[in-house]
TORVORO-874148 format. One record per atom (N, C-alpha, C): x, y, z. Coordinates in pm, whole numbers, padded with zeros to 5 digits, always signed. Each point is the difference from the previous one (the first is absolute). Layout:
! residues N
XYZ ...
This chain:
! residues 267
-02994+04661-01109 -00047-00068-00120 +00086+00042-00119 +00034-00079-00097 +00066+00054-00152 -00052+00073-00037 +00068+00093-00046 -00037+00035-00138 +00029-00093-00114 -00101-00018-00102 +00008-00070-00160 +00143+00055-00050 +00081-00054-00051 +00065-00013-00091 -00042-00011-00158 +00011+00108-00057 -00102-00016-00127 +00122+00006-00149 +00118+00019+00036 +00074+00000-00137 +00119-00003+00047 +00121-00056-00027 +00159-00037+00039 +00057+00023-00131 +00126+00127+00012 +00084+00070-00062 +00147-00108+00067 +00067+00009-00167 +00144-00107+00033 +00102+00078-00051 +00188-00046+00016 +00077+00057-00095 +00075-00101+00032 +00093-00052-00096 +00145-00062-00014 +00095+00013+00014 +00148+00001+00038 +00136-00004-00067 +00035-00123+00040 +00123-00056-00087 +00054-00082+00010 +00154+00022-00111 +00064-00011+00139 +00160+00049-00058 +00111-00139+00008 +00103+00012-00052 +00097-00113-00016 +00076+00014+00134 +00072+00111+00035 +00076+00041+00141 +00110+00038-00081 +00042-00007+00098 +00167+00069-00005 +00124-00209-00040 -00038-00064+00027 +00085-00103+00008 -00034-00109-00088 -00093+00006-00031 -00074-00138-00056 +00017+00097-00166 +00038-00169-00102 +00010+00076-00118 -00148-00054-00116 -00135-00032+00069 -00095-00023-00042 -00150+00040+00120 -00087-00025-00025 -00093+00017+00048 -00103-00138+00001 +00000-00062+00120 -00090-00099+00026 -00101-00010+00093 -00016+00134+00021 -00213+00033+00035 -00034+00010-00089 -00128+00028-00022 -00113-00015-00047 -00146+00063+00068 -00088+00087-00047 -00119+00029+00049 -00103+00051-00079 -00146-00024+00029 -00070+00017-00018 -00144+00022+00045 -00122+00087-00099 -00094-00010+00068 -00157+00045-00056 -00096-00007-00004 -00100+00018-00014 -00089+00094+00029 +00004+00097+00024 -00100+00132+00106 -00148-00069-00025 -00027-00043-00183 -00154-00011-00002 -00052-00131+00077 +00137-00078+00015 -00034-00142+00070 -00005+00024+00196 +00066+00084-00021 +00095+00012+00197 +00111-00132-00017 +00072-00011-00088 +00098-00099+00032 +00204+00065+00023 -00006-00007+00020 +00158+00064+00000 +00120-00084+00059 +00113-00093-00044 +00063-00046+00018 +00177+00076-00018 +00056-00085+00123 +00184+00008-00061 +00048-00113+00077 +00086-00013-00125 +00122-00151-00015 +00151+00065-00022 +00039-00128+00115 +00168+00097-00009 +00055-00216-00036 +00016+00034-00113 +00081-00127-00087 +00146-00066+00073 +00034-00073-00027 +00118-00099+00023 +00076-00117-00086 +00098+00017-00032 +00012-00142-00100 +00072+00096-00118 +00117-00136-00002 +00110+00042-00087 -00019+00065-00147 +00105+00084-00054 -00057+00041-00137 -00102+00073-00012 -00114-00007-00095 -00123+00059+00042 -00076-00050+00031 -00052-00111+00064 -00079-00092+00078 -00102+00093+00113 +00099+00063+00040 -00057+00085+00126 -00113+00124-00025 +00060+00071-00142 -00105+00079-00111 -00105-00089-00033 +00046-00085-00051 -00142-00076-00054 -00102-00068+00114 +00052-00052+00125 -00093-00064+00086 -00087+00124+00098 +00079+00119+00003 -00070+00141+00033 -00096+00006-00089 -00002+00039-00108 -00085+00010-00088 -00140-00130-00058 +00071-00085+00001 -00091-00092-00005 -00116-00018+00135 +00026+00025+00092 -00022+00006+00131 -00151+00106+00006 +00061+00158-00044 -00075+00089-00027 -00128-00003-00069 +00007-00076-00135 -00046-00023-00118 -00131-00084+00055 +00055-00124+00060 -00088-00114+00026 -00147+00051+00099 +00105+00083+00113 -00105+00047+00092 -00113+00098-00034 +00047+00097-00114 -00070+00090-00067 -00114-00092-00042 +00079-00047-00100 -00088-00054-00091 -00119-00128+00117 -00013-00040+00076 -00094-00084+00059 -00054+00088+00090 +00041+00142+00057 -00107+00083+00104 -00023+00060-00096 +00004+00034-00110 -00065+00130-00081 -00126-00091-00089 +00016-00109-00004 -00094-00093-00054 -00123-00072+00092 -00001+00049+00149 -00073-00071+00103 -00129+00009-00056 -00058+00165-00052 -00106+00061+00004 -00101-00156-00061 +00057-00076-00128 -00075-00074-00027 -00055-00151+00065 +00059+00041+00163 -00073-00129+00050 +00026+00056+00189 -00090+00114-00029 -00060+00051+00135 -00009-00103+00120 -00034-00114-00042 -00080-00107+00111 +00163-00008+00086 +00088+00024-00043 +00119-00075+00079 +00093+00125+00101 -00047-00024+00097 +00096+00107+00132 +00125+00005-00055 +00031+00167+00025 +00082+00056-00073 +00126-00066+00080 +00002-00052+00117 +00123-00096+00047 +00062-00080-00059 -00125-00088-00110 +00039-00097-00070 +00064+00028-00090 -00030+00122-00034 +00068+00021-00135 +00109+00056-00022 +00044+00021+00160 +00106+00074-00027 +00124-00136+00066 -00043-00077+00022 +00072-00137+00049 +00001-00036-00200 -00074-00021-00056 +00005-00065-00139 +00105+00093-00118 +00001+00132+00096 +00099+00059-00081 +00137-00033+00018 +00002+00006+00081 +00127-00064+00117 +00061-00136-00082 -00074-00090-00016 +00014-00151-00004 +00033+00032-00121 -00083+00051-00123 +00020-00004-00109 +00116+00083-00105 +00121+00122+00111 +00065+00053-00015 +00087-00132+00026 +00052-00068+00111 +00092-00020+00090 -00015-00164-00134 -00126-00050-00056 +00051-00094-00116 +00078+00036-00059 -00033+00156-00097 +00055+00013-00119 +00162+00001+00064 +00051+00095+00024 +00091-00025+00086 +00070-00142-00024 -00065-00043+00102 +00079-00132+00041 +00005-00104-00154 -00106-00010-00080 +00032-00078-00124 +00061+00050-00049 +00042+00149-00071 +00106+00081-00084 +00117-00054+00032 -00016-00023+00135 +00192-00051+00056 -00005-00085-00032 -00113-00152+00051 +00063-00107-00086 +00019-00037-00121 -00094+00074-00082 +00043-00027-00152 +00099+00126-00024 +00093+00012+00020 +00112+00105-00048 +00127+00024+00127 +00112-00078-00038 +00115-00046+00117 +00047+00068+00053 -00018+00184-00123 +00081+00099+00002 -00071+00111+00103 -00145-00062+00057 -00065+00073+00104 -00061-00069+00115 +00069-00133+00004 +00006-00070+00125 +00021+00106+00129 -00106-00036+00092 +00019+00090+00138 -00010+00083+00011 -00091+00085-00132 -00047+00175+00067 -00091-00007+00021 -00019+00098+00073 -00133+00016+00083 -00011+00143+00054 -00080+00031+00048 -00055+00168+00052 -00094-00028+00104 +00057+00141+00079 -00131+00044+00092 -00096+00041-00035 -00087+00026+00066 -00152+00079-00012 -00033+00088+00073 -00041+00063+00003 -00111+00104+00110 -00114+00075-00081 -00110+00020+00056 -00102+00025-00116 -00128+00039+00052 -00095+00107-00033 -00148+00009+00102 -00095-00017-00113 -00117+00031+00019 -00110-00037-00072 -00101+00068+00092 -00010+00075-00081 -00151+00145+00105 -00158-00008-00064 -00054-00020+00026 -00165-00003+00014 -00068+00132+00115 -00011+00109-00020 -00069+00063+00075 +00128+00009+00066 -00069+00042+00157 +00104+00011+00060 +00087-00143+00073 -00040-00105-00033 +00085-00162-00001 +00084+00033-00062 +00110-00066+00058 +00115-00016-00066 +00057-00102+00036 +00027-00104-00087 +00041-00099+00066 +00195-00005-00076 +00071-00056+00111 +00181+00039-00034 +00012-00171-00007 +00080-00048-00140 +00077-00129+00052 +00161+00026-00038 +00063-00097+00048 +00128+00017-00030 +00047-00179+00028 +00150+00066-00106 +00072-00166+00018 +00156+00027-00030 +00086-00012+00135 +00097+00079+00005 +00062+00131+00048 +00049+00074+00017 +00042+00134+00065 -00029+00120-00053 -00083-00001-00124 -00021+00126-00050 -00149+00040+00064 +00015+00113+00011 -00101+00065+00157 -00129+00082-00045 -00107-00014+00064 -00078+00120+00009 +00008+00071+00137 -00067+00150-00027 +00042+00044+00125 -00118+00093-00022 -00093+00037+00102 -00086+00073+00027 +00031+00166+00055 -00007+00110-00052 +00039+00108+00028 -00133+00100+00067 -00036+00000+00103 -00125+00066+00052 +00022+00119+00001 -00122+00072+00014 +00018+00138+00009 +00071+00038+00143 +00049+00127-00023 +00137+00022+00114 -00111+00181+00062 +00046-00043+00102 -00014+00178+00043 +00102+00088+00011 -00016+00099+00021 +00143+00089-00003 +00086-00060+00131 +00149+00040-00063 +00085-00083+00084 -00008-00153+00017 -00087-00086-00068 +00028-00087+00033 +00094-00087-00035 +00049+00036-00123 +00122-00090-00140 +00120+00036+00068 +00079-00165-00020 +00162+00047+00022 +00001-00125+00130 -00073-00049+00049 -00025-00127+00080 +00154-00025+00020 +00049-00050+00105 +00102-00046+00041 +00008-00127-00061 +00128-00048-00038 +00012-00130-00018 +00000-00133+00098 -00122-00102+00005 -00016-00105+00069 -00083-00102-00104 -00002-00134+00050 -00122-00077-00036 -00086+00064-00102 -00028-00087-00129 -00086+00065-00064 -00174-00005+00025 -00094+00139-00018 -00100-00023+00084 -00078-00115-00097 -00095-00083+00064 -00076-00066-00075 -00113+00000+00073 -00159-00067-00079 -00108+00000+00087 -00051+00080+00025 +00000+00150-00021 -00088+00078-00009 +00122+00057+00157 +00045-00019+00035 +00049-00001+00161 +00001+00165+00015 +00021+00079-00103 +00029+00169+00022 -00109+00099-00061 -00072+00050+00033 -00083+00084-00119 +00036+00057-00108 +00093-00025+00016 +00016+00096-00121 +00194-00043+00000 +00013+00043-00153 +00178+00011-00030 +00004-00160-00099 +00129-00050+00016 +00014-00082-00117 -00010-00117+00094 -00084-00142-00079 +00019-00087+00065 +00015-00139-00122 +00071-00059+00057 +00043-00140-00089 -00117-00113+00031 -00074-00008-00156 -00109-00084+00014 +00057-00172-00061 +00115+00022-00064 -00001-00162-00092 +00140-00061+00119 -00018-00131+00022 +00070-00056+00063 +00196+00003-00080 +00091-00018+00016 +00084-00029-00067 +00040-00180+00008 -00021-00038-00130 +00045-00138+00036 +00171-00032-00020 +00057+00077+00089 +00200-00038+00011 +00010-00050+00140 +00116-00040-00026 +00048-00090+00110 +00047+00072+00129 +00025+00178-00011 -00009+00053+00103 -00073+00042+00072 -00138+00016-00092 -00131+00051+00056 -00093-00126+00056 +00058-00101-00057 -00071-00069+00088 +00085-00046+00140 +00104+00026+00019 +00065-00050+00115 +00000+00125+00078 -00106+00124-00040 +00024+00111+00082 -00157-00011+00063 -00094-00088-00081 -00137-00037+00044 -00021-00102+00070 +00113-00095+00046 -00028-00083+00126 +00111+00060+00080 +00045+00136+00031 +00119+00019+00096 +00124-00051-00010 +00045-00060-00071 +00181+00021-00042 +00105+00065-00008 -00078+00115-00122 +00076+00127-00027 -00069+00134+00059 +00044+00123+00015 -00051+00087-00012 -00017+00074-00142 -00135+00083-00011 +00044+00044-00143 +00143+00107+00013 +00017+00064+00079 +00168+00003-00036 +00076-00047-00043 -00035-00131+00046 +00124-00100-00041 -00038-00054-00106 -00101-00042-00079 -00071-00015-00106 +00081+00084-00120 -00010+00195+00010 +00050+00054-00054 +00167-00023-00045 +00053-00046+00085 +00162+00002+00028 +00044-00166-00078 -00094-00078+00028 +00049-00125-00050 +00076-00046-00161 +00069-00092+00002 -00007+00009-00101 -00053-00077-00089 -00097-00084+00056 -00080-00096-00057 -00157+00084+00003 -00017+00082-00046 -00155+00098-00006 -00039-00017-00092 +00109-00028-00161 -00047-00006-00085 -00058-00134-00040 +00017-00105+00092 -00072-00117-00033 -00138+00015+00016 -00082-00085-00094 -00117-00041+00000 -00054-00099+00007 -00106-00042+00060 -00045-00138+00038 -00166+00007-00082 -00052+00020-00100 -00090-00006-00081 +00028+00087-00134 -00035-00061-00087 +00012+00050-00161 -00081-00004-00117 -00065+00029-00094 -00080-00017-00054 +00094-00109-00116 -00016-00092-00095 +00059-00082-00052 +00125-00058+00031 -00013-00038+00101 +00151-00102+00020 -00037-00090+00064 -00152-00043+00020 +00005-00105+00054 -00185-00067-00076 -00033-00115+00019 -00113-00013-00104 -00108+00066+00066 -00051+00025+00098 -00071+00063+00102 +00031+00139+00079 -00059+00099-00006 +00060+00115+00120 -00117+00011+00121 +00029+00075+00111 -00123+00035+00087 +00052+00179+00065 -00154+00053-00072 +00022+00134+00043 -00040+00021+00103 -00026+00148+00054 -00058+00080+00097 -00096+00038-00025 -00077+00034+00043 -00073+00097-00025 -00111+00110+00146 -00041+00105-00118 +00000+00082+00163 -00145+00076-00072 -00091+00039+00126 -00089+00105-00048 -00018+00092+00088 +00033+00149-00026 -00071+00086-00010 -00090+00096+00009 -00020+00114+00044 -00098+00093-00089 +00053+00124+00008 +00004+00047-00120 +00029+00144-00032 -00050+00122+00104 +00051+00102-00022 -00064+00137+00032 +00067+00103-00171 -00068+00069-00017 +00027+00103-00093 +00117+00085+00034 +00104-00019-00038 +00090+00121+00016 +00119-00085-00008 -00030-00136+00056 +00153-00131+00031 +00014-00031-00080 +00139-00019+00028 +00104-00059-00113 +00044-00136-00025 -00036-00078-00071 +00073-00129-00013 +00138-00013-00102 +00133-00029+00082 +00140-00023-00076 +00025-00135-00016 -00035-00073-00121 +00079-00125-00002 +00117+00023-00081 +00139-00048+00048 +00095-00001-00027 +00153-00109+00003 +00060-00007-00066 +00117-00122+00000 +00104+00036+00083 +00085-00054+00055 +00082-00008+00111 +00113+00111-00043 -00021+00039-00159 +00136+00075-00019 -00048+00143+00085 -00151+00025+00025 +00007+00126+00049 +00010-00038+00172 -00059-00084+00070 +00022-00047+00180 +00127-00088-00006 +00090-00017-00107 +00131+00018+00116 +00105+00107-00012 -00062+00126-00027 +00067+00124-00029 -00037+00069+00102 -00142+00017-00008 -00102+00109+00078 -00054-00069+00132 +00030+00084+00098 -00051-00035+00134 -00162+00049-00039 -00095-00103+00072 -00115+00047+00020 -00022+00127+00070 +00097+00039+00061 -00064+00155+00086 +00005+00076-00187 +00101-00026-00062 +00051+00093-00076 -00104+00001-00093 -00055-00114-00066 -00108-00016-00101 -00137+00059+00102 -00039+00002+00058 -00119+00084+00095 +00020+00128+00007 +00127+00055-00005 -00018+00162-00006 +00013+00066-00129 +00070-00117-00086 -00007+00059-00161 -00191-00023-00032 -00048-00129+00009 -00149-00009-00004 -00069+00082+00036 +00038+00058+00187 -00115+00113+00010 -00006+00197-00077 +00164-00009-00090 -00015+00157-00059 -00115-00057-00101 -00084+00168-00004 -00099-00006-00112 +00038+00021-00165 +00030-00133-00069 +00028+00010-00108 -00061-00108-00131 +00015+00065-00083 -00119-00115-00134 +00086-00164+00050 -00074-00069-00021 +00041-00111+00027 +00168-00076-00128 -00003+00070-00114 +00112-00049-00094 +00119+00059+00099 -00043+00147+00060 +00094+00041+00061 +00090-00058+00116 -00117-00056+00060 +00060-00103+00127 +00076-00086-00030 -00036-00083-00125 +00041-00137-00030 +00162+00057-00026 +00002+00082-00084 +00114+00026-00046 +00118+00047+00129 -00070+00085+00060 +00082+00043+00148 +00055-00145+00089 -00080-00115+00006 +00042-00098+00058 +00094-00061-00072 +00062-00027-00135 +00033-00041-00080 +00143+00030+00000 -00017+00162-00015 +00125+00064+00045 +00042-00011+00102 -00057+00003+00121 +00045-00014+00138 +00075-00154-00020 -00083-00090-00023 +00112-00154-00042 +00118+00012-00051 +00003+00093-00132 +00128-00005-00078 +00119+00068+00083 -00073+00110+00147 +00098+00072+00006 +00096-00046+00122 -00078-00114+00070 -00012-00115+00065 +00111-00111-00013 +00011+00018-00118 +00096-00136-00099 -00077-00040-00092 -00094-00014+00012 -00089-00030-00153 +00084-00154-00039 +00009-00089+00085 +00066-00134-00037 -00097-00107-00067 -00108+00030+00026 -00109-00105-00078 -00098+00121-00053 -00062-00090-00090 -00127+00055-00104 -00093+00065+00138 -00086+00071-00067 -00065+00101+00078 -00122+00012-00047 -00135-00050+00054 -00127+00026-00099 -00094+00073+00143 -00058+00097-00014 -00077+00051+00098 -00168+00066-00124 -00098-00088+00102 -00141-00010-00082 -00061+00062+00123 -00042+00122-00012 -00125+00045+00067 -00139+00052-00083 -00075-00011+00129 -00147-00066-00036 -00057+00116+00112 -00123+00069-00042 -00046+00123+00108 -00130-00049-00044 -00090-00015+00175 -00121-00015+00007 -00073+00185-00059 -00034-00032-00047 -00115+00149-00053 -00127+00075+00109 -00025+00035+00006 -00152+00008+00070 -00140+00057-00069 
């Protein structure tokens, strides 16, 4: 049986990298709401800053506002956040020529007790970090776990919507070959670039002690998942982690922006 989940502790970073001469993530979050989002931007100039951010803003602002109309499943509302980000977005571009075609990913949870429900739109990830027993961190590199499939260690809860991950989910590629390609960085869903988006979404339930990482691709295409699971399982304040993963990217190549958001169930 659970244990209740009775309070969720968060921390931030979000760095430029080593290559990129701006920063187009974006994140945010709520503790008093349970909302916590990150957007990794796209689009020429600063288009890619602003549709991150706008992105952030929208979703905040419509889950941190639910409280006043209880009657509506928190599914819905997190689809209306969705819709109502992926407008602003998409009208900013058409009225303004100079931000035609940006757009951003998503990844994002929303905790109630111990519910947690994850959506995402695009390649920026959540990842579930369970409690580990001794010896257990340092997982060999394979397949990332999903589904609860391991008791424990890191497991990838948000789908990636790219064109390698999905050709590695009907048998095409291997994720080896996924890794190696050089088409990984494509994406096949976006939040404003098209008048409509369709997310994921996933639920959940906490235990006290787990870790939730949502994060932008600048930190998973640096860091092997074995590698982010054994930095996750040392015992350290959570700013500390964020920052340790951060660095591990930069030291990596640090070629794209880098935002790592963790989220710790309480007990």
């Amino acid at each position: 049986m659970s244990t209740a989940v009775v309070r969720y502790t968060v921390a931030a970073v979000s760095d430029v990298g080593s290559k990129r001469p701006s920063n187009e993530d974006a994140f945010g979050f709520s503790v008093e709401h349970g909302v916590y989002v990150v957007c990794d931007g796209m689009g020429g100039a600063a288009a890619g800053e602003i549709a991150s951010s706008l992105a952030v803003n929208e979703v905040l602002r419509v889950l941190c506002d639910r409280a006043g109309d209880e009657a509506a499943p928190l599914e819905e509302v997190i689809g209306e956040a969705i819709r109502a980000a992926n407008e602003e977005i998409h009208s900013r571009a058409q009225e303004d020529p100079q931000l035609s075609g940006m757009g951003t990913t998503m990844v994002g949870l929303v905790a109630e007790g111990n519910r947690v429900l994850v959506f995402n739109v695009g390649d920026s990830r959540c990842y579930r970090m369970r409690n580990l027993r001794p010896g257990e961190s340092g997982q060999e590199e394979s397949e990332p776990r999903r589904g609860g499939a391991e008791p424990a260690g890191l497991e990838q809860i948000s789908l990636d919507h790219s064109l390698v991950e999905e050709q590695v989910r009907i048998g095409r590629l291997t994720h080896a070959d996924a890794l190696r390609s050089p088409l990984r960085n494509v994406i096949t869903r976006a939040l404003g670039t098209q008048p409509s988006v369709l997310p994921d979404l996933f639920e959940v339930e906490a235990e006290p002690g787990e870790i939730f990482l949502l994060c932008s691709d600048g930190l998973t295409g640096e860091v092997s998942d074995a590698r982010i699971e054994a930095m996750l399982a040392a015992d350290l304040p959570l700013d500390e982690l964020c920052a340790s993963l951060v660095d591990a990217a930069n030291k990596a190549g640090g070629h794209d922006n880098i935002t790592c958001l963790l989220v710790r169930a309480e007990g």
